[in-house]
C-alpha positions as a Python dict, from the first residue, in 0.01 Angstrom:
ca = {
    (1, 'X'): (0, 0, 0),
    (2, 'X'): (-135, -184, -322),
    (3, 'X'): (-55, -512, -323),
    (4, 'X'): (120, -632, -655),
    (5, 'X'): (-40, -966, -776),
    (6, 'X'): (244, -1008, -1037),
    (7, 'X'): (513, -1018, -775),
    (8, 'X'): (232, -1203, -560),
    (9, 'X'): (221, -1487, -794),
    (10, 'X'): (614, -1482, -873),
    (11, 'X'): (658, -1567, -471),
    (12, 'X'): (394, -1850, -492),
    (13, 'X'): (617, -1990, -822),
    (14, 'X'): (938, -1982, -667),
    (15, 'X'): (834, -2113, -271),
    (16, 'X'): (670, -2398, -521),
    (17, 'X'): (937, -2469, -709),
    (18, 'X'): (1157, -2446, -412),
    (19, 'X'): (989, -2759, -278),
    (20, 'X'): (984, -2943, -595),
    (21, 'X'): (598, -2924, -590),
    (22, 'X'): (362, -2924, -908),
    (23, 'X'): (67, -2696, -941),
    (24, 'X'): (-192, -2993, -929),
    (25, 'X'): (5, -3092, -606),
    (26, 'X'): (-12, -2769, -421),
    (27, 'X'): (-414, -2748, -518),
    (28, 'X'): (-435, -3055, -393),
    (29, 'X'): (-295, -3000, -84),
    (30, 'X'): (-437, -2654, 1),
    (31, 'X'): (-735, -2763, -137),
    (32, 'X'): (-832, -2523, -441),
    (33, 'X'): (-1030, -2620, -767),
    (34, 'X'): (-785, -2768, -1089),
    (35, 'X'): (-607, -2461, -1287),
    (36, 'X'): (-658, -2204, -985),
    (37, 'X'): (-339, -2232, -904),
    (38, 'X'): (-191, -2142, -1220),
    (39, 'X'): (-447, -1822, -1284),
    (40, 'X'): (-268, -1684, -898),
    (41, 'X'): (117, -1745, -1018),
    (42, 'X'): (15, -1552, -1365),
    (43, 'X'): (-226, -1287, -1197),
    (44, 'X'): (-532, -1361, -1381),
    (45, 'X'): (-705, -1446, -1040),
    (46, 'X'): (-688, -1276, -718),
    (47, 'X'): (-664, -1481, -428),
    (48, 'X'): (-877, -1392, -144),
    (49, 'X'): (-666, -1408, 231),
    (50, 'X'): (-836, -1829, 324),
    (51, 'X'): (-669, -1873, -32),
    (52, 'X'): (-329, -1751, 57),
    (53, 'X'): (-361, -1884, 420),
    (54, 'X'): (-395, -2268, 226),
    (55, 'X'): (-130, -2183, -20),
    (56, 'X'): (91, -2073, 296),
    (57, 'X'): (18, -2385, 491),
    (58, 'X'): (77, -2582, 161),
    (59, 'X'): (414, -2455, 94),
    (60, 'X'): (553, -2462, 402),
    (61, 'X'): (599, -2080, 477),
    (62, 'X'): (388, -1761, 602),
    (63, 'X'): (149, -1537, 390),
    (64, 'X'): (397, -1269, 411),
    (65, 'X'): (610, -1482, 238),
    (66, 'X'): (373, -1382, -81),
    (67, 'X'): (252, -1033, -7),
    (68, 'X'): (537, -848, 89),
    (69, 'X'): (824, -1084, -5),
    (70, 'X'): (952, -1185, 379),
    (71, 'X'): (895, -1502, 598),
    (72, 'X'): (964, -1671, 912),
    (73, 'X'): (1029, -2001, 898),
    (74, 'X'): (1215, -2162, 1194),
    (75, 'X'): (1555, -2157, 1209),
    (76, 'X'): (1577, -1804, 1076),
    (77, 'X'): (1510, -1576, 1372),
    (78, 'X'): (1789, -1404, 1275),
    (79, 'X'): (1647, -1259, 980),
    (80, 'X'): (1433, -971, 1146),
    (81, 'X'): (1753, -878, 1367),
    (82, 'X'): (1916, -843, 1051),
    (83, 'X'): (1642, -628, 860),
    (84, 'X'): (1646, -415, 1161),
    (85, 'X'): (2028, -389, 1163),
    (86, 'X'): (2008, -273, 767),
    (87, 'X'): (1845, 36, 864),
    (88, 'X'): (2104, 170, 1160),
    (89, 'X'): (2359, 421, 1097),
    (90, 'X'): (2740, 329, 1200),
    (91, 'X'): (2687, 494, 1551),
    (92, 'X'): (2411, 302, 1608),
    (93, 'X'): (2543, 5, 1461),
    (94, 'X'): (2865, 13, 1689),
    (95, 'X'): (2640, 14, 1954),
    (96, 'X'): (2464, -304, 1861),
    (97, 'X'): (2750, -450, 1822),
    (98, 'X'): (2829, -369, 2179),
    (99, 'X'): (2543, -494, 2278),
    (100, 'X'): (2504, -849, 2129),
    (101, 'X'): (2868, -904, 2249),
    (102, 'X'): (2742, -852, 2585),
    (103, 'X'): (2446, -1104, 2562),
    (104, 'X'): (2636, -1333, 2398),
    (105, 'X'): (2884, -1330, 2742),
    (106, 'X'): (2567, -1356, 2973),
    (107, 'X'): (2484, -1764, 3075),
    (108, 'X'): (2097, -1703, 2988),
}
């Protein structure tokens, strides 16, 4: 798989803007020279991993967040059930269903 450091820098931009942040503020806080920043949202630079790994911690997310377009952030556990769930045919789907009604009646 080739990563795509268009769509990379695209993810950065919007989990930044998200959070109301500046560029100076996120190289601030992850810690990355003045104008970096903005050479990895337009894909003149390529980030290497410590890079993303301070850009993850500085917005508040995961590096998968940036290279393939999915996080986990607390509170949304649910979304890897869900991805899972996408990909099940309406047998298998009815049987899910049976399923998470039943754990939803157990007192765990």
């Amino acid at each position: 798989m080739a990563l795509d450091y268009k769509e990379i820098g695209k993810r950065i931009t919007r989990r930044r803007n998200q959070l109301g942040l500046k560029q100076s503020e996120v190289e601030e806080l992850a810690e990355i020279s003045y104008g970096y920043l903005t050479n990895i949202e337009r894909a003149v630079s390529i980030p290497s991993i410590e890079v993303v790994m301070r850009l993850a911690i500085a917005l508040e997310t995961t590096p998968d967040e940036f290279l393939v377009g999915t996080s986990r952030r607390e509170g949304e556990e649910w979304r890897d059930v869900a991805e899972l769930l996408r990909t099940m045919d309406g047998r298998q789907l009815d049987l899910a269903r049976s399923f998470l009604t039943w754990l939803l009646e157990q007192k765990i």
